[in-house]
C-alpha positions as CSV (number, residue, x, y, z in Angstrom):
1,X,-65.7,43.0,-130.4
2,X,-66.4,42.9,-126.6
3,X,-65.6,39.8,-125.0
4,X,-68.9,38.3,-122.7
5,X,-68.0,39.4,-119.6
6,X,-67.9,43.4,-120.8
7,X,-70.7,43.0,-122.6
8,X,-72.8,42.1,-119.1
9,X,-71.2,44.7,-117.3
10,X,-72.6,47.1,-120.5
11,X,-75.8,45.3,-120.5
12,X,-76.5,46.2,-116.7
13,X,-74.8,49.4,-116.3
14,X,-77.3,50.8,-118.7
15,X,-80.2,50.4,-116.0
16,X,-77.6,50.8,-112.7
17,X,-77.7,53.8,-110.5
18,X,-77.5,55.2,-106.9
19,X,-81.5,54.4,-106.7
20,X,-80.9,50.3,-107.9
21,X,-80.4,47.5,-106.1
22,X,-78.2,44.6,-107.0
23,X,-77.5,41.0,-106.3
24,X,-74.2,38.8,-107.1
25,X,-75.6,35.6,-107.1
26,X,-71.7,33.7,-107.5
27,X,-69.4,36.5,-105.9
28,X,-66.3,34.2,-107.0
29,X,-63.3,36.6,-106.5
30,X,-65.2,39.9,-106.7
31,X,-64.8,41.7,-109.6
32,X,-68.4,41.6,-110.4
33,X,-69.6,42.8,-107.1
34,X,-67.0,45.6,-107.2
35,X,-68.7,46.4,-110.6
36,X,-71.9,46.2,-109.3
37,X,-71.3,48.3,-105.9
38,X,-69.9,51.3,-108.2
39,X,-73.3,51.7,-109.5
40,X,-76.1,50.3,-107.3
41,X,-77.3,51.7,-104.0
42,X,-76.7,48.5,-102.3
43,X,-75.3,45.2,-103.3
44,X,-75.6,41.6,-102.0
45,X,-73.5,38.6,-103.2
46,X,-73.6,35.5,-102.4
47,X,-71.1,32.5,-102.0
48,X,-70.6,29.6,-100.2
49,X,-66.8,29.9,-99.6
50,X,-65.3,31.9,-97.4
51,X,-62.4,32.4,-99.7
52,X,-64.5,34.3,-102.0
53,X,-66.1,36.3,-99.0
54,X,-62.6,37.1,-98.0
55,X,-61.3,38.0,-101.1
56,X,-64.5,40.1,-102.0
57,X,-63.8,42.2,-98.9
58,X,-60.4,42.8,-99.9
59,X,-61.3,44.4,-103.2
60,X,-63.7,45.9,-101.6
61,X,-62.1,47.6,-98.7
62,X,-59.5,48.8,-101.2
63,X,-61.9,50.9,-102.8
64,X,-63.7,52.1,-99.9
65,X,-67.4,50.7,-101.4
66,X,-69.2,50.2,-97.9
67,X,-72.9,49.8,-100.1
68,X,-72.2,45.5,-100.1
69,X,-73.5,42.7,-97.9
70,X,-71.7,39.9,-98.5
71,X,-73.8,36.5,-97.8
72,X,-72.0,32.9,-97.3
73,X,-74.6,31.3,-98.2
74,X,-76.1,29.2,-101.5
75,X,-77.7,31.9,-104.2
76,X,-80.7,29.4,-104.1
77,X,-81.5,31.2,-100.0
78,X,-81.4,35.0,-101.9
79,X,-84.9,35.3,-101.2
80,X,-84.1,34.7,-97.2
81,X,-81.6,37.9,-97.5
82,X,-83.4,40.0,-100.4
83,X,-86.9,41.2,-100.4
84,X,-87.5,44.2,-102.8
85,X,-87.3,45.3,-106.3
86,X,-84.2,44.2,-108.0
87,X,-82.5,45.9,-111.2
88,X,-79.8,44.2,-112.0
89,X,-78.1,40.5,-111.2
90,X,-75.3,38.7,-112.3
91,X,-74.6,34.9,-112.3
92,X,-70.9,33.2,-113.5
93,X,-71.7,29.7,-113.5
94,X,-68.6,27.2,-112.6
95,X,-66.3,27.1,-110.4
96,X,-64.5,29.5,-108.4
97,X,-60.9,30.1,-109.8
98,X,-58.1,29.4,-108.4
99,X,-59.6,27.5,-105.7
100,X,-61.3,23.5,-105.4
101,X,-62.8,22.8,-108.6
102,X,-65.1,19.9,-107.3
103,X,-67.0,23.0,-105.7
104,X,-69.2,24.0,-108.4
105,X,-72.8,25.8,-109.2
106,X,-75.5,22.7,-109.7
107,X,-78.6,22.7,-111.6
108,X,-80.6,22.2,-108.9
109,X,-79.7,25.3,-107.2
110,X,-78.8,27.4,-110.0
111,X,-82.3,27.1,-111.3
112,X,-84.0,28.1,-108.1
113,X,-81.9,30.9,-107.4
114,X,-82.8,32.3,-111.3
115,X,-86.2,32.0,-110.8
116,X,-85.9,33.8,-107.4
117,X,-84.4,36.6,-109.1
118,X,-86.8,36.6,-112.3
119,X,-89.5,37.2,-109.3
120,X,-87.6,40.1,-108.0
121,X,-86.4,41.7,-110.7
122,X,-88.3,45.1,-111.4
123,X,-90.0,46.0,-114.5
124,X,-86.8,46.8,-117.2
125,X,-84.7,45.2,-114.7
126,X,-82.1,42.9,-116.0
127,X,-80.2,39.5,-115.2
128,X,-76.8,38.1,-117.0
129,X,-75.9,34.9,-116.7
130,X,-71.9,33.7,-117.7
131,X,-72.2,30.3,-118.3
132,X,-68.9,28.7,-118.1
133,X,-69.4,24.8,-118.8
134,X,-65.9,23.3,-119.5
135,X,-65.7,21.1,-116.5
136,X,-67.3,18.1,-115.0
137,X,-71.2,19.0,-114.4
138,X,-70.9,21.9,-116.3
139,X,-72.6,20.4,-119.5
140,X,-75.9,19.5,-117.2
141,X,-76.0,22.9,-116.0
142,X,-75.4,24.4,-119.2
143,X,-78.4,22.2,-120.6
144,X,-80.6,23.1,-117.6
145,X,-80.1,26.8,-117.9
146,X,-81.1,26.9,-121.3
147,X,-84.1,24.5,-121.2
148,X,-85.2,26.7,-118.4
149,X,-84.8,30.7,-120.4
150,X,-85.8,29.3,-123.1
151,X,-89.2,28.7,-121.5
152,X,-89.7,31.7,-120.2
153,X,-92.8,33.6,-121.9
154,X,-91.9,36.3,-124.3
155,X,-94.3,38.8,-122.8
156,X,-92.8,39.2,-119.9
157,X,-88.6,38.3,-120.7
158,X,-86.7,39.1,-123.2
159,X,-83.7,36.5,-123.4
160,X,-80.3,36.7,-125.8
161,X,-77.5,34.1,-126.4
162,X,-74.4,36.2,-126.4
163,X,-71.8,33.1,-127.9
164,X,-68.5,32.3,-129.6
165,X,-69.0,30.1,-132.6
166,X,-65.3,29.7,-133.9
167,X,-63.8,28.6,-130.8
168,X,-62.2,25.3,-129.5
169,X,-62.9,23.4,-126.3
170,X,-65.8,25.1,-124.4
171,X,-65.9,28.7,-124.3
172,X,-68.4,30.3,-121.9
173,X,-71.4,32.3,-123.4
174,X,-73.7,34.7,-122.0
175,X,-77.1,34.5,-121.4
176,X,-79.0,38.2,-121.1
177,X,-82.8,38.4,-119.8
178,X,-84.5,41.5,-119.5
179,X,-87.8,41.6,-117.6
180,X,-90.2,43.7,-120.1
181,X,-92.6,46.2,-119.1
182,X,-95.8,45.9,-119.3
183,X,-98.1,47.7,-121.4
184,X,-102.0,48.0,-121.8
C-alpha cells in the first residue's frame, strides 16, 4: 500500500514532462521541488523562510536541477510570480520540520493560494494537497480545505480523499484534484 506522499508523487508524475510547468506552493525542505524539477520544464516553490529556500538550494545544487525559481514569499502571491498554464502543484500543509512550529500554513492564505492554482491549472492538470493537521491550527485548516474542494463543481474538478482510517492521533491525508477537460 503506498503511503500518501508517493501516491502524490504518482498522481502528478503521470501528467509531468519536459513541456509542464510546476509550482511547490510549501517548498518546506525540498524533496517535493526536487521531485517536481526532475520532470517539469520549470519549477517555482514558494516559502516564507529562508531556511527552507536554503535548504531547497542545497538539494538542488546537489543534483545539478537549474529548471527552479525559488520564491520567499507566501503561496497566496503565486499569481504575482506565475502566469501561464500549470500542470501540476503540490501543497503539504503544516509546518516546516525541524524548524519553529508556531510558523504554520493558515486558512486564509492557504485557500487563496488553491484557488490561484485551480485558475492556472491546465486542462488535465492536477493539484495534491498533504494535509498534515496534528498541531495547533491545523484542525481549522484541515476543516477549511475541505469545505472549500468539496464545493468545487464536479464538471470541471475531480477531487479524492486519499486517508488512513485505522490510525491514532492525526495522521495526514491527501487531497487529489484534477481539473477535467472539457467536452462538447
Amino acid at each position: 500500500m503506498k503511503r500518501p506522499l508517493e501516491m502524490a508523487h504518482d498522481f502528478l508524475a503521470a501528467v509531468l514532462d519536459d513541456k509542464g510547468l510546476a509550482i511547490d506552493a510549501t517548498m518546506g525542505n525540498g524533496n517535493d521541488t526536487v521531485f517536481l524539477a526532475k520532470l517539469a520544464r520549470e519549477v517555482y516553490a514558494f516559502d516564507v523562510q529562508e531556511q527552507a529556500l536554503k535548504k531547497t538550494r542545497e538539494h538542488l545544487d546537489k543534483l545539478s536541477l537549474k529548471n527552479v525559481q525559488l520564491i520567499l514569499d507566501g503561496h497566496e502571491h503565486l499569481k504575482h510570480y506565475v502566469s501561464e498554464g500549470v500542470r501540476a502543484a503540490i501543497f503539504n500543509l503544516g509546518y516546516l520540520p525541524n524548524a519553529d512550529k508556531s510558523l504554520i500554513t493558515r486558512p486564509k492564505t492557504t485557500l487563496k493560494a488553491i484557488q490561484q492554482v485551480l485558475d492556472l491549472l491546465e486542462e488535465g492538470g492536477r493539484l495534491s494537497i498533504m494535509v498534515y493537521y496534528g498541531h495547533p491550527g491545523g484542525d481549522t485548516e484541515k476543516n477549511a480545505v475541505l469545505t472549500y474542494v468539496q464545493s468545487l463543481p464536479q464538471k470541471t474538478f475531480a477531487v479524492m480523499l486519499y486517508q488512513p482510517l485505522n490510525q491514532i492521533n492525526t495522521p495526514p491525508f491527501l487531497l487529489l484534484i484534477e481539473k477535467l477537460k472539457k467536452t462538447f
